[in-house]
N, CA, C, O and CB atoms as a CASP TS submission, in Angstrom:
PFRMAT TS
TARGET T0000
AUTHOR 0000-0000-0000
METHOD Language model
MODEL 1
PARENT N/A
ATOM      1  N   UNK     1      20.928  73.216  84.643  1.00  0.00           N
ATOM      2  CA  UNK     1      21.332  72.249  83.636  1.00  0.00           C
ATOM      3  C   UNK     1      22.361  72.916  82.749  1.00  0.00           C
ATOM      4  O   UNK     1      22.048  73.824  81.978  1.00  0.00           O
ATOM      5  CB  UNK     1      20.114  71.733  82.806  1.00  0.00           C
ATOM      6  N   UNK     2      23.680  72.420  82.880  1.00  0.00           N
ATOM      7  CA  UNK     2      24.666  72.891  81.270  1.00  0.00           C
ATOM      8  C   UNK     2      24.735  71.642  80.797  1.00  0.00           C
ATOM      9  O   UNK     2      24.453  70.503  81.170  1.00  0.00           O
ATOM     10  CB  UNK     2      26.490  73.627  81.348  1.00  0.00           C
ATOM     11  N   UNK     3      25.303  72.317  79.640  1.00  0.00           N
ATOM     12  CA  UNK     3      25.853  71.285  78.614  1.00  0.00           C
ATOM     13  C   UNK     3      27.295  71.416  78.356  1.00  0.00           C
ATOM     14  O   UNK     3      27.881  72.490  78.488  1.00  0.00           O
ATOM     15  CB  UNK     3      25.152  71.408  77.263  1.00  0.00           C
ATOM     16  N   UNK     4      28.009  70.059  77.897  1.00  0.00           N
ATOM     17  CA  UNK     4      29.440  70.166  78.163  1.00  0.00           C
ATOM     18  C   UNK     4      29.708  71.091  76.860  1.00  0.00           C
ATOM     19  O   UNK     4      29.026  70.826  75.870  1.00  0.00           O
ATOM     20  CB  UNK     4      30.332  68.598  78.262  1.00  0.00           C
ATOM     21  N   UNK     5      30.617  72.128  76.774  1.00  0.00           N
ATOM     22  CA  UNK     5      31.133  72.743  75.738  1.00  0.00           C
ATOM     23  C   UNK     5      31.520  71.518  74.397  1.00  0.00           C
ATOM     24  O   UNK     5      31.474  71.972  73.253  1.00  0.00           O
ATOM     25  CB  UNK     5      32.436  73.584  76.382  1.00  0.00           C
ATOM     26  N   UNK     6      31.719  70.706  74.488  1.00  0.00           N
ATOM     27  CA  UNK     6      31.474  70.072  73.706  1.00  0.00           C
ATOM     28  C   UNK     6      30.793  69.193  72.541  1.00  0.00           C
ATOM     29  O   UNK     6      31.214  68.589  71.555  1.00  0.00           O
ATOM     30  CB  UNK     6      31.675  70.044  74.017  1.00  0.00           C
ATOM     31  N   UNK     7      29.105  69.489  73.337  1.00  0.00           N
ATOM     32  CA  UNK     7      27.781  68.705  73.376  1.00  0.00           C
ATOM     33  C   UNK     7      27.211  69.953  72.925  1.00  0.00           C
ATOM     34  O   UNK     7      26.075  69.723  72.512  1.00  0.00           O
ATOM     35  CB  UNK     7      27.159  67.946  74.866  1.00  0.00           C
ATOM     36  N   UNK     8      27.574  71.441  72.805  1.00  0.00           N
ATOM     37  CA  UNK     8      26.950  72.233  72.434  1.00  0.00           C
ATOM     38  C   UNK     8      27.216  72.614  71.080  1.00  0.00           C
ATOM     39  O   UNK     8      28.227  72.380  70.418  1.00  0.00           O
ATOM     40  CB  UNK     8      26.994  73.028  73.217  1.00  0.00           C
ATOM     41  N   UNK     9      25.524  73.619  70.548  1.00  0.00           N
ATOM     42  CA  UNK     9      25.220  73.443  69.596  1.00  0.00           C
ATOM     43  C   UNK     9      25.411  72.096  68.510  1.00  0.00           C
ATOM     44  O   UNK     9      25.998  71.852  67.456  1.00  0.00           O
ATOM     45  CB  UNK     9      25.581  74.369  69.384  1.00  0.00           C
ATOM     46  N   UNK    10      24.632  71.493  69.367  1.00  0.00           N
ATOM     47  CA  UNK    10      24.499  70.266  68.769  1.00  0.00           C
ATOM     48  C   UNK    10      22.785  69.197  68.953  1.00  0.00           C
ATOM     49  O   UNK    10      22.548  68.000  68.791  1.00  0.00           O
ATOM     50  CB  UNK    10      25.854  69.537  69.474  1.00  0.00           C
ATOM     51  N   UNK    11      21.909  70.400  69.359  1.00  0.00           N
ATOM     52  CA  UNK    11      20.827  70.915  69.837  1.00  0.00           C
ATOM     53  C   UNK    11      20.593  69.813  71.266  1.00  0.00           C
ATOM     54  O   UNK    11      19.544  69.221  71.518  1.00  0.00           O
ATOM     55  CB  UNK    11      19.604  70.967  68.572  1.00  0.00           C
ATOM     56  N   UNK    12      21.687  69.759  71.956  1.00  0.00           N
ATOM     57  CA  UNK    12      21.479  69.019  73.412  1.00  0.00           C
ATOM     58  C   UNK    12      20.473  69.812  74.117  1.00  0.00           C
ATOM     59  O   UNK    12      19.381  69.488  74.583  1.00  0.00           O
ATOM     60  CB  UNK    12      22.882  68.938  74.388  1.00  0.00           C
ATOM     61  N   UNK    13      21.182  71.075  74.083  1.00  0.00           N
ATOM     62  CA  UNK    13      20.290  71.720  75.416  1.00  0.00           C
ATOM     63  C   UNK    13      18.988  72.218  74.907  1.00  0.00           C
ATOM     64  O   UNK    13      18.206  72.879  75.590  1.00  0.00           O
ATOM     65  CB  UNK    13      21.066  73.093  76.218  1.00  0.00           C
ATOM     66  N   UNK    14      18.812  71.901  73.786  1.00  0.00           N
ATOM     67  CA  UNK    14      17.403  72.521  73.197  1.00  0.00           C
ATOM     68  C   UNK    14      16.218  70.999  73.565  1.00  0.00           C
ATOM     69  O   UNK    14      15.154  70.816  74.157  1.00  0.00           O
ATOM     70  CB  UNK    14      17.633  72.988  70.987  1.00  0.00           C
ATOM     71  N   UNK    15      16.971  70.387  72.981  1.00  0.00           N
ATOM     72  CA  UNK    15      16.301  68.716  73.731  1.00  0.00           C
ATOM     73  C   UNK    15      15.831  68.404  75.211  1.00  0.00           C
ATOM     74  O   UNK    15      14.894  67.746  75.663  1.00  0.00           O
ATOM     75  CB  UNK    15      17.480  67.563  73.693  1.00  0.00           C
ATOM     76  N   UNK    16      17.090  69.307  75.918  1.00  0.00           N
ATOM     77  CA  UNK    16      16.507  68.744  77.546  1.00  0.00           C
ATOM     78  C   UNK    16      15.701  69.985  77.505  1.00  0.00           C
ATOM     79  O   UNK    16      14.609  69.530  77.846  1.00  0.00           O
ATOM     80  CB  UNK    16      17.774  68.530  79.178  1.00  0.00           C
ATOM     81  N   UNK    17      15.517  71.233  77.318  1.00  0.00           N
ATOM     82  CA  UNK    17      14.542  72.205  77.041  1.00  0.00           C
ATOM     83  C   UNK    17      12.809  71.787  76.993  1.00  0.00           C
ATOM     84  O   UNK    17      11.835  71.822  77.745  1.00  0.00           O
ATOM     85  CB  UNK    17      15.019  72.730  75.691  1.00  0.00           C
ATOM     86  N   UNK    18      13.238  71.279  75.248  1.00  0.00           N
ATOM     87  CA  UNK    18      11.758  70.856  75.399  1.00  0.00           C
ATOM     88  C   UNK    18      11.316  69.733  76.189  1.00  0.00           C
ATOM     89  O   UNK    18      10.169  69.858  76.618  1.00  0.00           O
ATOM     90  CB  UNK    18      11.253  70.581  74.199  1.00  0.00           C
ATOM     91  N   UNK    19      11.744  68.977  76.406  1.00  0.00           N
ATOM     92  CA  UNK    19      11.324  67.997  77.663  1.00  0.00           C
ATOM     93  C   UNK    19      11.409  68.744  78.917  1.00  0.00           C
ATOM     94  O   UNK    19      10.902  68.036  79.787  1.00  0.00           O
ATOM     95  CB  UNK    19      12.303  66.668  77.833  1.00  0.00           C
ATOM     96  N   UNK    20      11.719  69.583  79.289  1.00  0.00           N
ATOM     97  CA  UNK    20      11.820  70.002  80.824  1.00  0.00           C
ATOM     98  C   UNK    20      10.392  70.704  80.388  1.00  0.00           C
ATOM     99  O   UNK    20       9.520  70.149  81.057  1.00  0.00           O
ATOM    100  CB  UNK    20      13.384  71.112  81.543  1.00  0.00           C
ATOM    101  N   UNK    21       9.987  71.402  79.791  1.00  0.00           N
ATOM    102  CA  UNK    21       8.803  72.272  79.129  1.00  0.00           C
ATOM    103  C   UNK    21       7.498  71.633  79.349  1.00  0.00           C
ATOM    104  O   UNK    21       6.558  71.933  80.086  1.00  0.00           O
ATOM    105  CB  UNK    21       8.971  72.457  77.531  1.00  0.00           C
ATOM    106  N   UNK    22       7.745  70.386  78.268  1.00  0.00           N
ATOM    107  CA  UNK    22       6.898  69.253  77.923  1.00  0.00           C
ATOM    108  C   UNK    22       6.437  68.908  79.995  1.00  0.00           C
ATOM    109  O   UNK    22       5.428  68.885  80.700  1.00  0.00           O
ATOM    110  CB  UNK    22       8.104  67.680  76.740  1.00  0.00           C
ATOM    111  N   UNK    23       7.587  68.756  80.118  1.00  0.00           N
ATOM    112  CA  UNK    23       7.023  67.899  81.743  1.00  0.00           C
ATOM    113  C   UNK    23       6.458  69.249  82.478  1.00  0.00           C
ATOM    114  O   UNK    23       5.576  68.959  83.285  1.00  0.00           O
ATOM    115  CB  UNK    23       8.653  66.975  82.995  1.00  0.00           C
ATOM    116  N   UNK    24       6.695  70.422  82.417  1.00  0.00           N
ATOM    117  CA  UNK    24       6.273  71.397  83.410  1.00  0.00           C
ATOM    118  C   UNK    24       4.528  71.533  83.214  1.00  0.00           C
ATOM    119  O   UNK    24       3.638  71.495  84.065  1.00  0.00           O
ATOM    120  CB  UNK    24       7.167  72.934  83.123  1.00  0.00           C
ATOM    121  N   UNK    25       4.449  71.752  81.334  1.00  0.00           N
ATOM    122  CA  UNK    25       2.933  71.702  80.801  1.00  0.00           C
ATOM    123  C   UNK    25       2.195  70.668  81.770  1.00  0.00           C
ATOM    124  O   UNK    25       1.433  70.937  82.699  1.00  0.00           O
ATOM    125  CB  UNK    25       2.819  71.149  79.082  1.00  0.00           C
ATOM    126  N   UNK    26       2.570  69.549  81.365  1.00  0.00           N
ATOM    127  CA  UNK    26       2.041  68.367  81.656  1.00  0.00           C
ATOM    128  C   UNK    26       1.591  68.050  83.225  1.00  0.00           C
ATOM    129  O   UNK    26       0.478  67.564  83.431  1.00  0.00           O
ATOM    130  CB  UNK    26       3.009  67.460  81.185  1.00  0.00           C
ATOM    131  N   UNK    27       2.593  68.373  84.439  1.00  0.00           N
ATOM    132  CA  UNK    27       3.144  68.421  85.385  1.00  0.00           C
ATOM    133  C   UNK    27       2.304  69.757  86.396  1.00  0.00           C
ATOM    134  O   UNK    27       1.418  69.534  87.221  1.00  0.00           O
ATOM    135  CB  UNK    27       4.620  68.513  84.924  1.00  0.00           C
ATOM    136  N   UNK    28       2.859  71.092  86.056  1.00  0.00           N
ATOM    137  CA  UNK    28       2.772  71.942  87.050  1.00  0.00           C
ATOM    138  C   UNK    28       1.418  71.894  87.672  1.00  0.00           C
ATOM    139  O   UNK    28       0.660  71.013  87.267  1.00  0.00           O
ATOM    140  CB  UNK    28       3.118  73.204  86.606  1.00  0.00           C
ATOM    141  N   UNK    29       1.068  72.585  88.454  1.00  0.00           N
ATOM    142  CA  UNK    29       0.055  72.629  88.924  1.00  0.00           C
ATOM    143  C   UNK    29      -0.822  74.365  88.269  1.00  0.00           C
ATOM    144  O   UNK    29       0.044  75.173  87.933  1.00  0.00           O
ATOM    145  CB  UNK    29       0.446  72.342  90.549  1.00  0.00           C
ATOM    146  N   UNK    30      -1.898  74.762  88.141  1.00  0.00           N
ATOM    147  CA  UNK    30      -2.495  75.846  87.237  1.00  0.00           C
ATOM    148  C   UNK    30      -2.163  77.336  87.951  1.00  0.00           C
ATOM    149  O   UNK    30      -2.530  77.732  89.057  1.00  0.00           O
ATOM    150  CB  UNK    30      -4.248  75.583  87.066  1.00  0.00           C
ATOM    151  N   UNK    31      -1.516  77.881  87.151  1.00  0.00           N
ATOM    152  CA  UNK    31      -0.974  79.199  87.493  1.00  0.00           C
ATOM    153  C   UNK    31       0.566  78.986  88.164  1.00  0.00           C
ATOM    154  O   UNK    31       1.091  79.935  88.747  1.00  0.00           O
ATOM    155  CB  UNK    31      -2.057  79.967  88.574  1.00  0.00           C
ATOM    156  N   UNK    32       1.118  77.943  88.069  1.00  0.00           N
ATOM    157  CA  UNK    32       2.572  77.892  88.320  1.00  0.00           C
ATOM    158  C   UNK    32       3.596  78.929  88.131  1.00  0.00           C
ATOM    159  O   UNK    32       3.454  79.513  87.056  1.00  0.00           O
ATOM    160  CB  UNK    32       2.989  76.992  87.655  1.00  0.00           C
ATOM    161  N   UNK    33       4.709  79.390  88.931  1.00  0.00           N
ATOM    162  CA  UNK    33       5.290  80.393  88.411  1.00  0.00           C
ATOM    163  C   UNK    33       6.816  79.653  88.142  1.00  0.00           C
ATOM    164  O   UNK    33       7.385  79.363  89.194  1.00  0.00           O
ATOM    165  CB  UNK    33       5.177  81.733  89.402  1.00  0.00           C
ATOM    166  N   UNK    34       7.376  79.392  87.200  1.00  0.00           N
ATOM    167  CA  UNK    34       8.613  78.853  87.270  1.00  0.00           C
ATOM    168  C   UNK    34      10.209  79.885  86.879  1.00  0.00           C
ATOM    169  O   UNK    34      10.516  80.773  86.085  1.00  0.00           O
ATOM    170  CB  UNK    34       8.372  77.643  86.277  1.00  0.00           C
ATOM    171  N   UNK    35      10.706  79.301  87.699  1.00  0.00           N
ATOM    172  CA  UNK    35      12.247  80.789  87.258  1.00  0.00           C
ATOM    173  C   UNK    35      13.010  80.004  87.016  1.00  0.00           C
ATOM    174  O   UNK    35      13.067  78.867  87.486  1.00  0.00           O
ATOM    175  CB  UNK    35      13.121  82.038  88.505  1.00  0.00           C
ATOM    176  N   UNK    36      13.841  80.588  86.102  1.00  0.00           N
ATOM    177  CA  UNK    36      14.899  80.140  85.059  1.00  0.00           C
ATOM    178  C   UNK    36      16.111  81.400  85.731  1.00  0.00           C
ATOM    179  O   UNK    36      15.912  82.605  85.886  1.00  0.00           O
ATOM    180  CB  UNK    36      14.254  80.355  83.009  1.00  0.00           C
ATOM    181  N   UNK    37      16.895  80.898  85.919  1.00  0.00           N
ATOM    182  CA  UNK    37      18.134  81.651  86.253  1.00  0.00           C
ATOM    183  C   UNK    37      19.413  81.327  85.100  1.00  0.00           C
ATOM    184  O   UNK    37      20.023  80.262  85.005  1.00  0.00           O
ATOM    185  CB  UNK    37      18.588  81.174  87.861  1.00  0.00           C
ATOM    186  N   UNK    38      19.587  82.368  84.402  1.00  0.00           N
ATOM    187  CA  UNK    38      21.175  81.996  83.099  1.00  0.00           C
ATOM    188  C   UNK    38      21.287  83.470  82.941  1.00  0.00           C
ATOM    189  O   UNK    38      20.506  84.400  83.138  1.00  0.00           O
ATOM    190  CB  UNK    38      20.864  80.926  81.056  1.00  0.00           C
ATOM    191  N   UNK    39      22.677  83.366  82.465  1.00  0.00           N
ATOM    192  CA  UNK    39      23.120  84.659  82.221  1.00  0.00           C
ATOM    193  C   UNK    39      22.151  85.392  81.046  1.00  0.00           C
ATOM    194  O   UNK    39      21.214  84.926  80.397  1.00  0.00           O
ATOM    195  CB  UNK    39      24.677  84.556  81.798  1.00  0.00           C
ATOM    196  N   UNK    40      22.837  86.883  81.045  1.00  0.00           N
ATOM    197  CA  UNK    40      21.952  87.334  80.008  1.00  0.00           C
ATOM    198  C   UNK    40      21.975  87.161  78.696  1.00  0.00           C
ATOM    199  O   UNK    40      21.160  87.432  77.814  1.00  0.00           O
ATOM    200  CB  UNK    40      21.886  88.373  80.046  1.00  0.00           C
ATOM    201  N   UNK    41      23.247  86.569  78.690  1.00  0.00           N
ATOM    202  CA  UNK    41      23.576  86.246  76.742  1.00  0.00           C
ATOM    203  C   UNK    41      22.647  85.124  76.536  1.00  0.00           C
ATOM    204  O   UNK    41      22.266  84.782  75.417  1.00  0.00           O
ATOM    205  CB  UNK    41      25.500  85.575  76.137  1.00  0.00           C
ATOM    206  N   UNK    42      22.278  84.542  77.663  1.00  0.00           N
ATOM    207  CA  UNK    42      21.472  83.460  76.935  1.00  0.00           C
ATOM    208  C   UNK    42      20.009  83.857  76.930  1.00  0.00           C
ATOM    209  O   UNK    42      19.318  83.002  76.376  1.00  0.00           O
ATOM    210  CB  UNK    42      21.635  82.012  77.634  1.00  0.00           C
ATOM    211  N   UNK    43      19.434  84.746  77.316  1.00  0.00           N
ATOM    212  CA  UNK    43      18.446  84.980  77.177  1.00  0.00           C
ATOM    213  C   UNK    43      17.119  84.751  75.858  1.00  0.00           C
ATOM    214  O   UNK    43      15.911  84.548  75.977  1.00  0.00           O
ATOM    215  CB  UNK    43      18.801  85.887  77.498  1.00  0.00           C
ATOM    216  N   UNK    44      17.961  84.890  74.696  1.00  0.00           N
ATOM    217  CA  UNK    44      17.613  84.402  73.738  1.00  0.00           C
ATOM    218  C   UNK    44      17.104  82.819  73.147  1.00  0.00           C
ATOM    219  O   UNK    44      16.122  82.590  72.440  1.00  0.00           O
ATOM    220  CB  UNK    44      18.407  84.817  73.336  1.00  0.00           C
ATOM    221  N   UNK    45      17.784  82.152  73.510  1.00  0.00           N
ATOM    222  CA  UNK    45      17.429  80.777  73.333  1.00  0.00           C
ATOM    223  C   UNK    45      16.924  80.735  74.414  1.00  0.00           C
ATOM    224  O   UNK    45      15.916  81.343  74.056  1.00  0.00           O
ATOM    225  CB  UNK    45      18.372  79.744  73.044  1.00  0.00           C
ATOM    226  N   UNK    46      16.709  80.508  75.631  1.00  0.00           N
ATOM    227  CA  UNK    46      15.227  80.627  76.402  1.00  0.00           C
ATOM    228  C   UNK    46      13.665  81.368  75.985  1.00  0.00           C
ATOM    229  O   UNK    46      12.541  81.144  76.436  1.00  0.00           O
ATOM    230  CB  UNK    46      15.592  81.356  77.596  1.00  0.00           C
ATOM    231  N   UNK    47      14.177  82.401  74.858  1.00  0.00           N
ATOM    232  CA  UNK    47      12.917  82.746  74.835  1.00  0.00           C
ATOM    233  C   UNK    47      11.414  82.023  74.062  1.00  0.00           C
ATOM    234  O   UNK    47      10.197  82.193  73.997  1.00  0.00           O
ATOM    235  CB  UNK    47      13.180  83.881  74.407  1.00  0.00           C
ATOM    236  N   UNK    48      12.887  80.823  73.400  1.00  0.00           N
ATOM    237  CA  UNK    48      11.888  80.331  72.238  1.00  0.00           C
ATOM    238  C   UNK    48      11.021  79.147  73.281  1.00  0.00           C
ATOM    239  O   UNK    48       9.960  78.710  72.836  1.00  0.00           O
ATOM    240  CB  UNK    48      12.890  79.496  70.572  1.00  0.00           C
ATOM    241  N   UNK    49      11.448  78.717  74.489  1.00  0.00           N
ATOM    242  CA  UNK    49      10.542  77.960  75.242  1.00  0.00           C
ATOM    243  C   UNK    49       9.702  78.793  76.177  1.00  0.00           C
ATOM    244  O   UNK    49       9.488  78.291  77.280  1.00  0.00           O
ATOM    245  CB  UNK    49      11.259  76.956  75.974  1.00  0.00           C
ATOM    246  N   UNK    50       9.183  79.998  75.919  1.00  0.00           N
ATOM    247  CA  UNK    50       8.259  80.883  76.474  1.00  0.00           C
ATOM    248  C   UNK    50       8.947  81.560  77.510  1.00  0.00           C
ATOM    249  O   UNK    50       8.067  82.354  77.846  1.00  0.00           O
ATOM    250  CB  UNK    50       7.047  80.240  76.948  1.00  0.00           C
ATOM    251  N   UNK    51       9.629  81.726  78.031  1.00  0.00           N
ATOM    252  CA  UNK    51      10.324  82.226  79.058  1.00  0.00           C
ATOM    253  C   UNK    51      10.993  84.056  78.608  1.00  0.00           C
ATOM    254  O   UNK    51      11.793  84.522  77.797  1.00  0.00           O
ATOM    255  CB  UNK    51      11.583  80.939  79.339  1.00  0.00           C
ATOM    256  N   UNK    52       9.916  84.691  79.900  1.00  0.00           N
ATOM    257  CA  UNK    52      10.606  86.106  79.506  1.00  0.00           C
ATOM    258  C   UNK    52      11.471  86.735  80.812  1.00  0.00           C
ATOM    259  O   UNK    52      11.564  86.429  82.000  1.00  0.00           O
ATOM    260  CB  UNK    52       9.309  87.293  79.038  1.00  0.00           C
ATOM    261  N   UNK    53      11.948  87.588  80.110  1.00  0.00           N
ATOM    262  CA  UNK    53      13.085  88.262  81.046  1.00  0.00           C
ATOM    263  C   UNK    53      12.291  88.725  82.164  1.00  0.00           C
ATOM    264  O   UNK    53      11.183  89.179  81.879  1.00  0.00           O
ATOM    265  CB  UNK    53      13.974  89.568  80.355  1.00  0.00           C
ATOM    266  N   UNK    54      12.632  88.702  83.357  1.00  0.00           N
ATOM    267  CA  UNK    54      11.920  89.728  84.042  1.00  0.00           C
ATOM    268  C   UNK    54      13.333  90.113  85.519  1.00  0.00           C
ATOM    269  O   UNK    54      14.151  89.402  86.102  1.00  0.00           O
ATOM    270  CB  UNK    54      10.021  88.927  84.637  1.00  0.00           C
ATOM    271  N   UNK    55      13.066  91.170  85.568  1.00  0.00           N
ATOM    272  CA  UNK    55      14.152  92.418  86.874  1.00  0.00           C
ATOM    273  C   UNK    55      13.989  91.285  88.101  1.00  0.00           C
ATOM    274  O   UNK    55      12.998  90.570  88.246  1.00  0.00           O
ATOM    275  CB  UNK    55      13.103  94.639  87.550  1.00  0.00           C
ATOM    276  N   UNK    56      15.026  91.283  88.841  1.00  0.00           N
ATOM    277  CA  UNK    56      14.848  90.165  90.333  1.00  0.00           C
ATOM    278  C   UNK    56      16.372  90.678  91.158  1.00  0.00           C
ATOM    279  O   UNK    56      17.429  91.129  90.716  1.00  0.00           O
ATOM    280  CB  UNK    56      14.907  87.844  89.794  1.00  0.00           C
ATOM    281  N   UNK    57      15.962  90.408  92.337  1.00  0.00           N
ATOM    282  CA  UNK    57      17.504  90.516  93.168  1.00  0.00           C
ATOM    283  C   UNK    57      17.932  88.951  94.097  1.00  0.00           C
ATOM    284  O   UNK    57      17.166  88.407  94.893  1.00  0.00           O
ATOM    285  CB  UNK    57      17.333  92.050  94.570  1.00  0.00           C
ATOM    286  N   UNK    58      18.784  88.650  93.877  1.00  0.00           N
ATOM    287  CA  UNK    58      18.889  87.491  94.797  1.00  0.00           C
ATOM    288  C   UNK    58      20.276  87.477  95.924  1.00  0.00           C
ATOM    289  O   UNK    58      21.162  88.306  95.715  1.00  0.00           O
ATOM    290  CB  UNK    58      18.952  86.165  93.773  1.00  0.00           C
ATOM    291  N   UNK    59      20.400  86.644  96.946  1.00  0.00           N
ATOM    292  CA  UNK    59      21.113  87.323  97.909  1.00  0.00           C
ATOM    293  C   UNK    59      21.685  85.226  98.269  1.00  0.00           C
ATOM    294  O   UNK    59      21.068  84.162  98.319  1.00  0.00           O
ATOM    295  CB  UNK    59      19.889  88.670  99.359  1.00  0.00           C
ATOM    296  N   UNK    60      23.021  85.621  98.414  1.00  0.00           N
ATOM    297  CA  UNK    60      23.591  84.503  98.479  1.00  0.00           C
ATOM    298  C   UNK    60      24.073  84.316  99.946  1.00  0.00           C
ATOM    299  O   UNK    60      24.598  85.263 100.531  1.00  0.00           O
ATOM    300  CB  UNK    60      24.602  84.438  97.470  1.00  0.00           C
ATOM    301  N   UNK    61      23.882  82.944 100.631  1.00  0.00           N
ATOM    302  CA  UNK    61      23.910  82.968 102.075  1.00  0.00           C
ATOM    303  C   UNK    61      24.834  81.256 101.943  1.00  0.00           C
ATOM    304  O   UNK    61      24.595  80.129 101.509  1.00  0.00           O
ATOM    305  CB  UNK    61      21.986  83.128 103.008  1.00  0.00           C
ATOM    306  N   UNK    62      26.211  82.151 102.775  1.00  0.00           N
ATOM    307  CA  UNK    62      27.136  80.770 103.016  1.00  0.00           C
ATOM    308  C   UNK    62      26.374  80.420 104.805  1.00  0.00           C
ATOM    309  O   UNK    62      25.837  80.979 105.761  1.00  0.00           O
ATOM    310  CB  UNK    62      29.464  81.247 102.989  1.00  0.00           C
ATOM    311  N   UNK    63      26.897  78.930 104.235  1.00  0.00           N
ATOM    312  CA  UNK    63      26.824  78.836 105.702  1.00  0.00           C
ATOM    313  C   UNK    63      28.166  78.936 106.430  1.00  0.00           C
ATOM    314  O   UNK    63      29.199  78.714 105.800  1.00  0.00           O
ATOM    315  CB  UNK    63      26.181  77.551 106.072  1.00  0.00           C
ATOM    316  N   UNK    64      28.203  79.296 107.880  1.00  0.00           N
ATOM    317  CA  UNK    64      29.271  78.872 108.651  1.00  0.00           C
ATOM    318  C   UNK    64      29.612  78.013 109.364  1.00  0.00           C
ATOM    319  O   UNK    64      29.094  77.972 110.479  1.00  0.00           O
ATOM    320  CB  UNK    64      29.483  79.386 109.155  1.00  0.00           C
ATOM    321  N   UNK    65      30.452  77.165 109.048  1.00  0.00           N
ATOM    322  CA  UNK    65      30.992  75.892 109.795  1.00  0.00           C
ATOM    323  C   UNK    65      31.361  75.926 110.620  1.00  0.00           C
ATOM    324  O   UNK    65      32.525  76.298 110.473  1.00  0.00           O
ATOM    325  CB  UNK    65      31.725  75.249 109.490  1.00  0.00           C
ATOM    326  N   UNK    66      31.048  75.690 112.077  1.00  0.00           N
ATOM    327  CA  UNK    66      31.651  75.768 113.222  1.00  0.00           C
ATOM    328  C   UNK    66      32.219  74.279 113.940  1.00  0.00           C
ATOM    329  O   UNK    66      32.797  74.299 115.027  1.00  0.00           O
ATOM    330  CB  UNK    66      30.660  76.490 114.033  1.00  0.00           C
TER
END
């Protein structure tokens, strides 16, 4: 989810936040593990919806068009 540079700080993305939150509480199933992928500057405003940093490697796979 972004928000248009325009729409920011203007607490958009804090709004779809707590509703994405709100629905996961409500929603997940018990012991759910959910990942949040954003750069690291944003790390901060994620933290206030419980979300902590944690170390990961991920590996990007094109496909080939034949």
């Amino acid at each position: 989810v972004m928000v248009v540079p325009a729409w920011q700080g203007k607490n958009v993305g804090t709004a779809i936040m707590r509703a994405l939150t709100k629905w996961i509480d409500e929603n997940a199933p018990a012991n759910a593990f959910v990942t949040l992928i954003c750069p690291e500057k944003l790390g901060p405003f994620y933290k206030q919806f419980d979300f902590t940093p944690v170390f990961g490697m991920n590996r990007r796979v094109q496909s080939v068009k034949k």
